[in-house]
C-alpha positions in Angstrom: -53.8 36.0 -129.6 -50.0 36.7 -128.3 -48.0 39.7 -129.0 -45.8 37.5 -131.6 -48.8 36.4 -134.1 -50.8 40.3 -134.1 -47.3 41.3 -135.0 -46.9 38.4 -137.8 -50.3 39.8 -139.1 -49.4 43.2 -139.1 -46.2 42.2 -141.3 -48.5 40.3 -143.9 -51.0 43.3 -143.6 -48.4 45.3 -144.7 -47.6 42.9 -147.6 -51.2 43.4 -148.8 -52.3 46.8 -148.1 -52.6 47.5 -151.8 -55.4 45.1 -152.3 -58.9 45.8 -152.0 -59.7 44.0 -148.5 -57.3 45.7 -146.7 -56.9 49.5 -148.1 -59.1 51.0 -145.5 -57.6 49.1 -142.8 -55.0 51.5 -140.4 -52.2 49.7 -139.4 -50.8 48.7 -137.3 -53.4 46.4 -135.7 -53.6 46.5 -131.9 -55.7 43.8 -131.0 -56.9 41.0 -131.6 -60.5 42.7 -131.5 -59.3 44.6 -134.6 -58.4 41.3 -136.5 -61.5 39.7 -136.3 -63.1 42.9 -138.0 -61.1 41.7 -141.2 -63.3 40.1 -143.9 -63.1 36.5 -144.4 -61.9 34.6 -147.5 -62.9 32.6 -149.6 -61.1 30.3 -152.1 -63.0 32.3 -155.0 -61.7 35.8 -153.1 -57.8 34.3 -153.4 -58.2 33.6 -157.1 -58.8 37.3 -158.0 -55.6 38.6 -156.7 -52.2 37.8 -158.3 -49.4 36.0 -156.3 -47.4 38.8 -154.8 -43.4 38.4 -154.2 -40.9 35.8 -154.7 -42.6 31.8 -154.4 -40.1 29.4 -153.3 -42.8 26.3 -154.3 -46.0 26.2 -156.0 -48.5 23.6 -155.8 -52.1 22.9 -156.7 -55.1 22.1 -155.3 -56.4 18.8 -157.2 -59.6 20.6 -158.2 -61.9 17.5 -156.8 -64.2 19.9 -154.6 -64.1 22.8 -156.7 -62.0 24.1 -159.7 -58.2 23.9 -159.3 -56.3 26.5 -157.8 -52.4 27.2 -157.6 -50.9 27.9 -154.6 -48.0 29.9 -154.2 -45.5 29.6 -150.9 -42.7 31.5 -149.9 -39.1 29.7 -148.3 -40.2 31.0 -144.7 -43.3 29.5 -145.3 -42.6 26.5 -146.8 -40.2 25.7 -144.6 -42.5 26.3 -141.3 -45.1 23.6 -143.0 -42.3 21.4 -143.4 -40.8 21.2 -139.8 -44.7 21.0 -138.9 -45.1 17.9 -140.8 -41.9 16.4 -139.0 -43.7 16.9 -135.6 -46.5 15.6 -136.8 -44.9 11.9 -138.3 -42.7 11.9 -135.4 -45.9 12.0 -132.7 -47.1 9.0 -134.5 -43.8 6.8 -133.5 -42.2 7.9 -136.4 -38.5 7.9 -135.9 -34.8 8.0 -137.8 -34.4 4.4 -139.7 -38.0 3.7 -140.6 -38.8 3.2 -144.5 -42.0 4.6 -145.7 -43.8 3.6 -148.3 -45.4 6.9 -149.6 -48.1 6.7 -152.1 -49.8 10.3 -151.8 -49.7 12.2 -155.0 -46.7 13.9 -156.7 -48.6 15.4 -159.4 -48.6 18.7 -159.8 -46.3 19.7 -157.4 -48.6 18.0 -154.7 -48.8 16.8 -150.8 -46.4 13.7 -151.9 -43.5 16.1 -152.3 -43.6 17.7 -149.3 -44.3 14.8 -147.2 -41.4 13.0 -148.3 -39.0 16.1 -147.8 -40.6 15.9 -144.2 -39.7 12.0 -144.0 -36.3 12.7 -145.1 -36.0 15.9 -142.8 -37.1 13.0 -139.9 -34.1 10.8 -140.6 -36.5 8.1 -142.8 -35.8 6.2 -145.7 -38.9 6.6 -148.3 -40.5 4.6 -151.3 -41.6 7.6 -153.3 -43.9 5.8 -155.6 -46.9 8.1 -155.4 -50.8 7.3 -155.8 -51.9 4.0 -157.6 -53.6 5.0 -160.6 -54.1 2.1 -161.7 -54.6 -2.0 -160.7 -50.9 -2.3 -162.2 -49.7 -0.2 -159.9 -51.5 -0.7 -157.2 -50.3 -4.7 -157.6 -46.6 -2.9 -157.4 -47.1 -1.1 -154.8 -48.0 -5.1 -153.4 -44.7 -5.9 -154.2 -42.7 -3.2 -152.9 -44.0 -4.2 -149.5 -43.2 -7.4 -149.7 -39.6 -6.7 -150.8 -39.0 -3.6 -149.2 -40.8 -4.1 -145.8 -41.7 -0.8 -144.7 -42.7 -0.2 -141.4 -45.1 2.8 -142.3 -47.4 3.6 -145.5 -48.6 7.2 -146.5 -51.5 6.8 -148.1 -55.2 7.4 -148.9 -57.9 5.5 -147.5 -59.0 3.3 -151.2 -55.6 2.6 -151.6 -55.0 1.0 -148.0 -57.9 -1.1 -148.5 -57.1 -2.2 -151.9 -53.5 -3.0 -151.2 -54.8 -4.5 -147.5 -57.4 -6.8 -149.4 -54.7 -8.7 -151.0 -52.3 -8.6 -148.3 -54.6 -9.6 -145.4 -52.0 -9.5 -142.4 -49.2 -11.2 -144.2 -46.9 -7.8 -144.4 -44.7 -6.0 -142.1 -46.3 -2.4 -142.3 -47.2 -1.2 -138.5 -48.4 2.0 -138.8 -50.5 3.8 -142.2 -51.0 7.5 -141.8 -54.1 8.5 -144.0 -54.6 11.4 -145.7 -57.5 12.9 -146.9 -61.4 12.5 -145.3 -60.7 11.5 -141.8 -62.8 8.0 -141.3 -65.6 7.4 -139.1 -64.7 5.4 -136.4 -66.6 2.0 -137.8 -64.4 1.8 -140.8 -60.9 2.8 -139.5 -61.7 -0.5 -136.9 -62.7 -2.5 -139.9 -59.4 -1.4 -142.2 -57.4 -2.1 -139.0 -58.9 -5.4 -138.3 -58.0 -6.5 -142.3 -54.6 -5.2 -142.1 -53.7 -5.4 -138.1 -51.9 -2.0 -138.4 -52.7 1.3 -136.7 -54.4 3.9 -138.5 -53.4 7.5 -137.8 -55.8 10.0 -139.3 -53.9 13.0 -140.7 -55.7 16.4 -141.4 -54.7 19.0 -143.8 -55.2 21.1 -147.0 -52.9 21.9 -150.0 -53.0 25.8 -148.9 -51.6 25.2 -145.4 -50.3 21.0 -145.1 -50.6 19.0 -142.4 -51.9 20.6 -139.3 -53.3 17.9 -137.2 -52.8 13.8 -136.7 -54.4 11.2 -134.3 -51.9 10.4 -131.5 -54.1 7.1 -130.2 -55.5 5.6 -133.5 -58.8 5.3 -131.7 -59.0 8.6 -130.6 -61.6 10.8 -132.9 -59.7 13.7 -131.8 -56.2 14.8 -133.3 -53.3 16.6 -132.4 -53.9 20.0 -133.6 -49.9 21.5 -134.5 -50.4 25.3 -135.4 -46.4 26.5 -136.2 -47.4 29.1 -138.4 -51.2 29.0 -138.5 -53.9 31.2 -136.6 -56.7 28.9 -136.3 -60.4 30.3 -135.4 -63.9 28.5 -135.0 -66.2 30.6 -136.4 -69.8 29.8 -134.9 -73.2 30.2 -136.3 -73.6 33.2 -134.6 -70.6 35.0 -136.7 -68.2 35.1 -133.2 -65.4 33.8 -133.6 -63.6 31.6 -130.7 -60.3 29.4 -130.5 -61.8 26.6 -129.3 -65.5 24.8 -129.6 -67.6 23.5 -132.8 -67.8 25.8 -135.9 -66.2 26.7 -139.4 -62.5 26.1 -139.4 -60.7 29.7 -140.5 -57.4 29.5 -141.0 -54.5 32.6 -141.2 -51.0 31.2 -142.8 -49.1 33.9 -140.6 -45.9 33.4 -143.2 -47.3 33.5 -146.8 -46.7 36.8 -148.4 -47.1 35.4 -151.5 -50.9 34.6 -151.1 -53.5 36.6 -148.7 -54.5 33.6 -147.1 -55.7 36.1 -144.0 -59.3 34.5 -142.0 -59.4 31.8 -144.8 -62.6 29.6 -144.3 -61.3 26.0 -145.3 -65.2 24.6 -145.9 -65.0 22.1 -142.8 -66.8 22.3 -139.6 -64.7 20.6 -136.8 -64.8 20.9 -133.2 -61.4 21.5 -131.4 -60.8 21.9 -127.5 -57.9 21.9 -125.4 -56.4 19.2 -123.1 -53.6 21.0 -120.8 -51.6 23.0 -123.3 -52.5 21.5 -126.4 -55.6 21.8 -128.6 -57.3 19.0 -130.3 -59.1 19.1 -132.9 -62.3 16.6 -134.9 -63.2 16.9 -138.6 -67.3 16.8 -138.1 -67.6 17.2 -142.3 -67.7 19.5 -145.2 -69.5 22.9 -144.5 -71.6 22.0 -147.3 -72.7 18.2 -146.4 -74.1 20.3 -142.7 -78.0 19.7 -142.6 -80.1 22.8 -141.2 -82.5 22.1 -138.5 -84.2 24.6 -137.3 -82.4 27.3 -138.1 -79.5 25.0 -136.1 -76.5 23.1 -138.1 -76.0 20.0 -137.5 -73.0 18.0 -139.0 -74.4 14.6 -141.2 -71.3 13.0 -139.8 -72.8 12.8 -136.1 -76.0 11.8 -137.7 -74.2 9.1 -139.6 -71.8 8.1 -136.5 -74.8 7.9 -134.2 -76.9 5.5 -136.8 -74.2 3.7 -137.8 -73.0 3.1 -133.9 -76.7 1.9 -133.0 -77.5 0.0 -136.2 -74.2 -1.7 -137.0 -72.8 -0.9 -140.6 -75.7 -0.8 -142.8 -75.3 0.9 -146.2 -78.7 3.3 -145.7 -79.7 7.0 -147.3 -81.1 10.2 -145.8 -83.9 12.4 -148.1 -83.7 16.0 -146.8 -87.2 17.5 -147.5 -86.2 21.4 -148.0 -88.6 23.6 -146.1 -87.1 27.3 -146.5 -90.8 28.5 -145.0 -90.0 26.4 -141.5 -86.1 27.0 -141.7 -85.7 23.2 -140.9 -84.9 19.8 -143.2 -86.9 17.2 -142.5 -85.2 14.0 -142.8 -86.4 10.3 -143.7 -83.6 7.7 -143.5 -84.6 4.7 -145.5 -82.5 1.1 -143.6 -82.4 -2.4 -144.2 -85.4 -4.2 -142.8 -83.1 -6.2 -140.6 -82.2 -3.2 -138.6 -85.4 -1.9 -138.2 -86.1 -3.4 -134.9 -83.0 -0.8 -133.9 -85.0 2.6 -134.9 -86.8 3.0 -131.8 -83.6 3.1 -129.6 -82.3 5.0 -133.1 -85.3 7.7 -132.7 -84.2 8.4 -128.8 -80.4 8.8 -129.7 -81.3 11.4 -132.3 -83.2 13.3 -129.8 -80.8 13.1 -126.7 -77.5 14.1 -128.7 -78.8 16.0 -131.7 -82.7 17.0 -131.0 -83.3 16.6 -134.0 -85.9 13.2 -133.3 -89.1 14.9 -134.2 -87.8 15.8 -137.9 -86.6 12.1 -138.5 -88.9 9.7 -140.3 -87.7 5.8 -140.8 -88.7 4.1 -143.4 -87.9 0.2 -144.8 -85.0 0.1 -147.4 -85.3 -2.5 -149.8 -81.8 -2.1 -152.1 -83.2 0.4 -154.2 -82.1 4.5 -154.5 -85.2 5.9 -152.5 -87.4 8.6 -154.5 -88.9 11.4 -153.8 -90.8 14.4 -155.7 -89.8 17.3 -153.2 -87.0 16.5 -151.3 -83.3 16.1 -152.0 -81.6 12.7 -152.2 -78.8 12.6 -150.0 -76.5 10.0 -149.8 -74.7 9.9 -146.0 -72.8 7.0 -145.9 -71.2 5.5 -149.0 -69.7 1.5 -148.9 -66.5 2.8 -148.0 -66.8 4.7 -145.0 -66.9 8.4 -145.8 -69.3 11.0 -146.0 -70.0 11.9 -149.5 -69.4 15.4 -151.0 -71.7 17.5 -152.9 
């Protein structure tokens, strides 16, 4: 931590030095030893204190993995996520002159807004016609692009595919920045072979924006962009690092509005650092992590190695919960025809996640597998994401 950030979070310290958190703490902080003695926060810790100051834009979250918040942002702030958003479309070939074709949501005061302030901020033309609710719009979207030719599309991953479905390769759209789950690598090849585009993945959360974006569309990894942010990896030891595989927690150094101060974001992602700037990979939701052994391990890089070995079987995991062993025990249930795979499957599972002795693999013959003391958990859904719970 420089000079310049401990002294940001000293300033929005200040700001909030009434509230309960942060009475007892002496300011003003002189390390970055004394930071990381703060208490992290949660999205249910936000909620209980008011907005504080003067909001310049408010937005909300759209409540779809957990209840809805508002979020509040200052100009200083606001403006910071926007000129982060304009690095972020111009690494991936953006440039002045391009139309896009944004179809994020506008709702509410939502990511669609912003994004298009950011495209206009870049010298782009945009096509503000926000999500496709419905196969009516969806079917104009269609006909926007065949009118309107954009060269980009800002979207979510259903929509590409229903729009790409119809399409095929008959369009003039080269690049689609996606927004929301990052993909596993299988299905971003598969959307880019129907559509003959490239794919950017794009990470970020209502709270903060964009932070991140693929810079090679078949890189797992993206560009991690922290204007404004103070981003830690919070391990399952409780240290806290700015690099390596962990909780994401993020500080918005600018919001006075909103304590958003060690903010765990519920994803675990690995980020590490290539000459002066840090990548980062979304490994999934905090809760979809499976425990074994007292160890987490991400369902995404159980997923990714199965689905890398096997080919692109729809398939299903049952996590036996054993709170007396501190483990799950895991039986993945596959289509016959792979099964021929599971011994090479078996020796993968041991060499990158050890987790081999704790994996069963059963036949899978179409049907939802049951079981009377384990959990069913669905890892892979049809189109390509991990599922939520």
């Amino acid at each position: 931590m420089d000079i310049v950030t401990l002294k940001k979070i000293n300033h929005l310290l200040a700001c909030f030095a009434h509230l309960q958190p942060y009475r007892a703490v002496r300011l003003p902080l002189k390390s970055c030893g004394e930071f990381l003695k703060l208490p992290l926060m949660m999205r249910d810790d936000i909620r209980q204190f008011p907005p504080e100051g003067e909001a310049f834009n408010v937005t909300a979250t759209s409540g779809s993995s957990g209840k809805q918040m508002y979020i509040l942002h200052p100009k200083d702030c606001y403006r910071t996520h926007l000129r982060r958003l304009v690095k972020i479309y111009k690494s991936c070939g953006m440039k002045p002159g391009d139309l896009c074709l944004n179809l994020c949501s506008y709702e509410l005061n939502s990511g669609g807004r912003i994004m298009e302030q950011a495209f206009r901020a870049l010298g782009a033309g945009v096509i503000p016609l926000g999500s496709l609710t419905s196969p009516e719009k969806t079917k104009e979207a269609i006909a926007l692009i065949k009118s309107l030719k954009p060269a980009f599309i800002n979207s979510y991953t259903n929509q590409l595919y229903d729009i790409f479905s119809v399409l095929k390769r008959k369009h003039p759209v080269k690049s689609c920045i996606l927004n929301g789950e990052p993909l596993y690598p299988w299905f971003k090849d598969r959307l880019r072979a129907l559509s003959g585009t490239r794919i950017f993945d794009h990470y970020g959360a209502m709270e903060f924006s964009g932070f991140a974006i693929a810079e090679d569309p078949k890189d797992t990894f993206m560009r991690l962009f922290e204007d404004g942010l103070y981003i830690e990896i919070l391990g399952e030891d409780g240290r806290t690092a700015e690099t390596g595989e962990g909780r994401i927690v993020i500080t918005d150094l600018e919001n006075t509005c909103m304590p958003f101060i060690r903010y765990v974001l519920g994803d675990r992602v690995h980020i590490t650092k290539k000459g002066n700037a840090k990548y980062i990979r979304v490994l999934g939701r905090d809760a979809d992590s499976l425990l074994i052994e007292g160890k987490i391990v991400s369902r995404r890089l159980v997923a990714e190695t199965i689905l890398r070995l096997l080919g692109h079987p729809r398939f299903f995991c049952v996590v036996d919960k054993n709170k007396r062993n501190f483990r799950d025990n895991i039986t993945l249930h596959i289509p016959e025809k792979n099964l021929s795979a599971s011994a090479t499957l078996i020796k993968e599972l041991g060499v990158r996640l050890h987790i081999a002795h704790l994996v069963t693999i059963r036949p899978h013959s179409g049907h939802v597998p049951k079981t009377s003391t384990g959990k069913y958990r669905h890892i892979m859904d049809l189109r390509g994401h991990a599922t939520r719970h």
